[in-house]
C-alpha positions as CSV (number, residue, x, y, z in Angstrom):
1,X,0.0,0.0,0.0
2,X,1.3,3.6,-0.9
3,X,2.0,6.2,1.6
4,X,-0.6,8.8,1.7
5,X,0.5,12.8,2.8
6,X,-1.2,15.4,1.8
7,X,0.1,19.6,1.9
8,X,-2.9,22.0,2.2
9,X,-3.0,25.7,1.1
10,X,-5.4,28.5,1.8
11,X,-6.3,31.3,-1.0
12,X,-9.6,33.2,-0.5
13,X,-10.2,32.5,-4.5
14,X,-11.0,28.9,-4.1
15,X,-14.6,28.4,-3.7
16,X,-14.5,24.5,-3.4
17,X,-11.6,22.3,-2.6
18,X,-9.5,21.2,-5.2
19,X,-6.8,18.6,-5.5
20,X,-3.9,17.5,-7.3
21,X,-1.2,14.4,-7.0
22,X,2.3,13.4,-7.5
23,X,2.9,9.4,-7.5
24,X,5.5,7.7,-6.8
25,X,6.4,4.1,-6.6
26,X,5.5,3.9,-2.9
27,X,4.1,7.5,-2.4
28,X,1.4,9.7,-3.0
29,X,1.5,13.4,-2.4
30,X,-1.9,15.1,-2.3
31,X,-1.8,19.1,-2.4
32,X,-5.4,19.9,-1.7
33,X,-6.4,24.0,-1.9
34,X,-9.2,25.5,0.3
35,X,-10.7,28.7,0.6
36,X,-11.5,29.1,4.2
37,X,-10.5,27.5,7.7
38,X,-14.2,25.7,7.7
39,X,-13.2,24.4,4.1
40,X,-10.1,23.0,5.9
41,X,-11.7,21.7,8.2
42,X,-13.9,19.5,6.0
43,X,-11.5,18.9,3.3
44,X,-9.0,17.5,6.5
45,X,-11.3,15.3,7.8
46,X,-11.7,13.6,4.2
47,X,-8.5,13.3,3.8
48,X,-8.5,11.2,7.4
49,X,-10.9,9.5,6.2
50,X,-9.1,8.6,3.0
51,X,-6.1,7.2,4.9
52,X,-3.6,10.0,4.6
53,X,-0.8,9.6,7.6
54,X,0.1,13.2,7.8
55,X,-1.0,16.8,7.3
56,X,0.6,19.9,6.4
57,X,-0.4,23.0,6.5
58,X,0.8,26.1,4.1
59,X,2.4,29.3,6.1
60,X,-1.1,31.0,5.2
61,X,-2.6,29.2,7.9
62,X,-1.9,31.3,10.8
63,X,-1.9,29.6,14.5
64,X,-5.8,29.7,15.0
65,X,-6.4,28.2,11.4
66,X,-3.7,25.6,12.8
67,X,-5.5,24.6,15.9
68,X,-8.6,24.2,13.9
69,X,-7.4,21.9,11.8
70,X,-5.6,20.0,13.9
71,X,-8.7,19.9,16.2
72,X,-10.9,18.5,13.4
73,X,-9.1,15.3,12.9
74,X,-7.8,15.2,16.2
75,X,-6.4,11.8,17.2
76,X,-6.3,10.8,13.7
77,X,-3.7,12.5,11.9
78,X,-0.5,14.3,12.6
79,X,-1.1,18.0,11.1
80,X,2.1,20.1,10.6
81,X,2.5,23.9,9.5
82,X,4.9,25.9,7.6
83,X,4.9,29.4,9.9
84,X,4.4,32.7,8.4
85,X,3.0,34.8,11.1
86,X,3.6,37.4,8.5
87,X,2.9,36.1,5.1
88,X,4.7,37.7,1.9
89,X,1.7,36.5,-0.1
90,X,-0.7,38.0,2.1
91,X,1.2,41.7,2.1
92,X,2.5,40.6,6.0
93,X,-0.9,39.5,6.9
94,X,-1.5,36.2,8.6
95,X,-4.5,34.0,7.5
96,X,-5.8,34.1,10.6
97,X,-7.0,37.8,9.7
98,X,-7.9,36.6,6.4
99,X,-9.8,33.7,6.6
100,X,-11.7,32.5,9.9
């Protein structure tokens, strides 16, 4: 059985999750793309429910979008973050202003 991680972003744009893949012999990387912490939420707990061992979050998901994540599939799945308290894509914003 292949190894399933996924990397998840946050952009205000996307209006439903989308998803894309990179396979390798005994890998699969999932990059999934929400618009909102509640879409991350829900697009999180799919991906637990798909079997993914591990999370991680883009440095647009500031510490509150973090913990609400995590808290979703608590217990089941690790979730990591890349930190940018003060995003470069975000004009030195953090997502949590952006999108909770």
């Amino acid at each position: 059985m292949k190894r399933k991680v996924a990397f998840m972003f946050v952009n205000g744009t996307v209006k439903e999750p989308v998803r894309t893949s990179v396979e390798t012999e005994n890998s699969i990387m999932v990059m999934a793309g929400v618009g909102n912490y509640e879409m991350a939420c829900e697009e999180a707990i799919r991906l637990a429910d798909e079997g993914f061992i591990l999370i991680e979050l883009c440095g647009g998901f500031g510490t509150i979008g973090h913990a609400r994540v995590a808290e979703a599939v608590y217990g089941r799945v690790p979730v990591g973050v890349v930190r940018f308290d003060n995003h470069p894509g975000y004009d030195g914003d953090t997502g949590d202003n952006r999108f909770r």
